[in-house]
N, C-alpha and C positions, 0 to 999 in steps of 0.2 A: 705215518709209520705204523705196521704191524707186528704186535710182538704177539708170538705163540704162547700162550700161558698152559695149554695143556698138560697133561702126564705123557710122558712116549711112552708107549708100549714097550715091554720088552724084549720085541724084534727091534724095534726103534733105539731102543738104549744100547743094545748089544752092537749093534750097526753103526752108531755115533761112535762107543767107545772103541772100536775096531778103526774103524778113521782114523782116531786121535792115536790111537797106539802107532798107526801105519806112518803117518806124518811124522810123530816124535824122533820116529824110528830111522825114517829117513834125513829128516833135519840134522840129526850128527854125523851124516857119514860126509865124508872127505867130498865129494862130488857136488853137496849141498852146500853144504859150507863155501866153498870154490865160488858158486854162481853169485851165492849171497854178495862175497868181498868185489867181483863183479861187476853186480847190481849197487854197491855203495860207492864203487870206485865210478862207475856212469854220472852220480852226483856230483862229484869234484867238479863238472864241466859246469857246475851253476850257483852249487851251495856251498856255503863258506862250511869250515869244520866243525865250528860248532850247530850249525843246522843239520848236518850230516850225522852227527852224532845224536842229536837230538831227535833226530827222525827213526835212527835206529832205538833208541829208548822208546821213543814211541810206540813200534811195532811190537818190541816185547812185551812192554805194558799190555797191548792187547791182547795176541797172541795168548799169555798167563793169562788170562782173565775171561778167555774164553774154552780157559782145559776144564773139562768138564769133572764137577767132583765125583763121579763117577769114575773117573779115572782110574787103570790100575798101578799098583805100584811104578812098573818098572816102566810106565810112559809117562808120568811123572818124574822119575829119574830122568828120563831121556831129555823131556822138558826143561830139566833144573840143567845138563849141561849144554844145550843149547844157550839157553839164557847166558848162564856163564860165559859162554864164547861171545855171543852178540855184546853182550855189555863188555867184553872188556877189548872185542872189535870198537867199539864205541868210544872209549877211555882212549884207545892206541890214538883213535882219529884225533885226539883233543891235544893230547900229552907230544911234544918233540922226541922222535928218537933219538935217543944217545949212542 
């Protein structure tokens, strides 16, 4: 395994956090969202609920942890309610609807 320990350049940093904003920014709209439930509902054909759920917790864990602190505010928002939606995608997965 190779990890880059460099400095990015500030073409480099301004180009990462332009990513991160682009992605955040799409991750909440309705269209993304859609694919996600989807992509989790394709699991049901193998993974019990709690694996399902667990795999989505997964994903956010990393997902967070690789927003860059560079980040600006408002793809940090964007970030914070994505998350909120997948975790509580995740919770529906676990919990009985009533």
């Amino acid at each position: 395994m190779h990890i880059d320990a460099s400095t990015p350049t500030p073409a480099q940093l301004a180009e990462a956090i332009a990513q991160q904003a682009l992605a955040a920014r799409h991750a909440v709209q309705a269209e993304a969202k859609a694919e996600s439930a989807r992509q989790v509902a394709s699991l049901s054909a193998w993974a019990s609920k709690g694996q399902q759920a667990e795999h989505i917790r997964g994903l956010v864990a990393i997902t967070m942890a690789h927003l860059s602190e560079h980040a600006t505010p408002s793809t940090r928002e964007n970030a914070a309610q994505w998350q909120t939606w997948a975790l509580g995608l995740a919770d529906g997965i676990e919990v009985p609807a009533k």
